[in-house]
C-alpha positions in Angstrom: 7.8 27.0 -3.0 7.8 26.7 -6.9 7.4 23.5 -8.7 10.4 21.4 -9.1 10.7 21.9 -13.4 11.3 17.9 -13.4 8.2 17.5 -11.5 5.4 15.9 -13.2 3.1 19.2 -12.5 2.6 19.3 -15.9 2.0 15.6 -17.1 -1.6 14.6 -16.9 -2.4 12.8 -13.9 -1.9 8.9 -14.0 -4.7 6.3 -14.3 -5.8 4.1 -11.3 -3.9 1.2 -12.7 -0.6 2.9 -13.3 -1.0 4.3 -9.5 -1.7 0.9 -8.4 0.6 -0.6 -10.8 3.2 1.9 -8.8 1.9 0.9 -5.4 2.4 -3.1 -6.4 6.2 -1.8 -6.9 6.3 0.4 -3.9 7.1 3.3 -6.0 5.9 6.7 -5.3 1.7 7.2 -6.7 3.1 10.5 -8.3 5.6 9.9 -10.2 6.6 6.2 -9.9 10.5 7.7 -9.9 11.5 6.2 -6.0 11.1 4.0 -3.5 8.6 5.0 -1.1 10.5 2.8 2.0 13.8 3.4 3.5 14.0 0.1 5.4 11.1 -2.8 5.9 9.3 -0.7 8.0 10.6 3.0 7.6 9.1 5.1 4.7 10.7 8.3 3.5 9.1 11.9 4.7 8.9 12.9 0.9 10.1 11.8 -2.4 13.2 12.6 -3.2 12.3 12.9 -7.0 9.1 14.4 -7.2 9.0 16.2 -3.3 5.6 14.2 -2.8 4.9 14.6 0.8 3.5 10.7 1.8 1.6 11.3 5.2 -0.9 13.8 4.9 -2.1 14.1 8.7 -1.0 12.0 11.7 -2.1 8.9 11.8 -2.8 8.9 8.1 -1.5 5.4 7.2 -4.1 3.7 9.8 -6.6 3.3 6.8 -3.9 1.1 5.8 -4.6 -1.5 8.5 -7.6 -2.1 7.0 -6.2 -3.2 4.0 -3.7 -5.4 5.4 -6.7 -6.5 7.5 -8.8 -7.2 4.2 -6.8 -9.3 2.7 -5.3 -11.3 5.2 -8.9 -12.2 6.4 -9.7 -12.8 2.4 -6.6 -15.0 2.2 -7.0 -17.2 5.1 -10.9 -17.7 4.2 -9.4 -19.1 0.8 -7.0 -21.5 2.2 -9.6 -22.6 4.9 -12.1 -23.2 2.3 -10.0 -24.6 -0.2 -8.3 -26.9 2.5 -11.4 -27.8 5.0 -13.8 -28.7 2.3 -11.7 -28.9 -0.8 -8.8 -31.2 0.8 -10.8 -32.5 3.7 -8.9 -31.5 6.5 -9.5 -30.8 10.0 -10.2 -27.7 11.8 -7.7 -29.1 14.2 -4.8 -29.7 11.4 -5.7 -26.3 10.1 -5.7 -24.6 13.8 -2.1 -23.9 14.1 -1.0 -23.0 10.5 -3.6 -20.5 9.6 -2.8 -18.8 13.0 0.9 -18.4 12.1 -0.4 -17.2 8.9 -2.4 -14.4 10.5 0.7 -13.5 13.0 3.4 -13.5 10.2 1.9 -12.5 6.8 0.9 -8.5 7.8 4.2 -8.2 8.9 5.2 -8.9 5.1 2.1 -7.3 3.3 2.3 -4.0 5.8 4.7 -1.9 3.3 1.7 -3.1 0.1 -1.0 -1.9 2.6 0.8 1.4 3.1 1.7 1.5 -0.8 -1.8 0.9 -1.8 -3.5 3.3 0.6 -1.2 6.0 -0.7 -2.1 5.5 -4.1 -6.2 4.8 -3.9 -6.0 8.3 -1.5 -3.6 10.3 -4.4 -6.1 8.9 -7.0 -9.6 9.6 -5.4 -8.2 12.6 -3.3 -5.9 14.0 -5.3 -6.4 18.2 -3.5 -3.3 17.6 -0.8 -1.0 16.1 -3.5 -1.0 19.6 -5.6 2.4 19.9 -6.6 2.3 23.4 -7.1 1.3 23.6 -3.1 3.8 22.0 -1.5 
């Protein structure tokens, strides 16, 4: 298949912080043109600007979890800190809320996981996202 002539095969690659910057928007890592989500939890096959295929292998996106993982843990050890010793409250008080926390917010951050996996992969790896291969 040849290059698509409004593809970005020729532009130089993007930095890490314009990928990330991309994933922050849920844009695509390669050329920021689209949305890389469908519905909350339905991505697109490809890019429809750019033809950027997004899963590389099956079960690609599970690095993701560990992302989501990451920073739920990392938020909820902030809170507790911040709240338990800061504030002074309870383990008890703090019981119920930082478990709805942990239930409800990687259902939110699960498209940013996905997002941000994407792009740190395209950036450090970029040999499957050759334009010219797809």
């Amino acid at each position: 298949m040849t290059a698509n002539p409004t593809s970005e095969s020729t532009a130089p690659r993007p930095t890490l912080a314009e990928v990330l910057g991309r994933a922050l928007r849920l844009r695509c890592p390669r050329c920021g043109q689209r949305k890389l989500f469908a519905g909350w939890f339905r991505m697109h096959e490809t890019c429809p600007h750019c033809r950027l295929r997004y899963e590389r292998a099956p079960g690609y996106f599970l690095g993701s979890t560990y992302i989501n993982y990451g920073v739920t843990v990392l938020a909820v050890m902030v809170v507790y800190f911040a709240t338990h010793f800061g504030v002074g409250w309870s383990n008890t008080a703090l019981a119920a809320p930082l478990a709805g926390f942990c239930m409800l917010f990687p259902l939110y951050f699960f498209r940013y996981a996905r997002s941000l996996w994407l792009a740190i992969d395209y950036h450090l790896d970029p040999t499957g996202f050759d334009p010219n291969t797809e």
